[in-house]
C-alpha positions, 0 to 999 in steps of 0.5 A, a space after each residue: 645387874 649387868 646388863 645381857 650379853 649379846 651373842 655371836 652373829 653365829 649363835 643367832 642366826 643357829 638360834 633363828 633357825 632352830 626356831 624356824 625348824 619348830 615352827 615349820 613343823 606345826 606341832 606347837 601349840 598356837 601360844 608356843 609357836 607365838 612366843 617362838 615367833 616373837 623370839 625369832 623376830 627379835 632375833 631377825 632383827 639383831 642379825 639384820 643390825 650385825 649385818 649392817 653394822 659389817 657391812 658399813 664396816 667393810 664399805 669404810 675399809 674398801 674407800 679409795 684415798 679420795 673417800 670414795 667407795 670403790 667397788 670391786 668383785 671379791 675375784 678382783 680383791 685377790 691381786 
């Protein structure tokens, strides 16, 4: 069996905030709300590891001739 796709950052973090809604509204049963919870840390973590991975990406893209990150406003970016 081919192993899971992984989905979108997008798709996620919609999927973390449904579960967020659910358990904000405290009408789970505790078991229910367990499970939501541990598929919401599950889901927190892939978001947090998108992230990063993007943003090593974008920090070797900004690097200078030199190998030097240069950090510059997104106003700056522009020209």
């Amino acid at each position: 069996m081919a192993p899971k796709a992984k989905p979108s950052f997008e798709k996620a973090l919609n999927d973390l905030e449904k579960i967020v809604r659910a358990l904000e509204s405290g009408d789970l049963p505790l078991e229910k709300a367990l499970e939501k919870f541990e598929a919401g840390i599950k889901l927190s973590r892939y978001c947090t590891e998108t992230l990063d991975e993007a943003e090593k990406r974008v920090t070797l893209l900004m690097a200078d001739a030199d190998g030097e990150i240069v950090e510059k406003p997104f106003d700056d970016l522009e020209s």
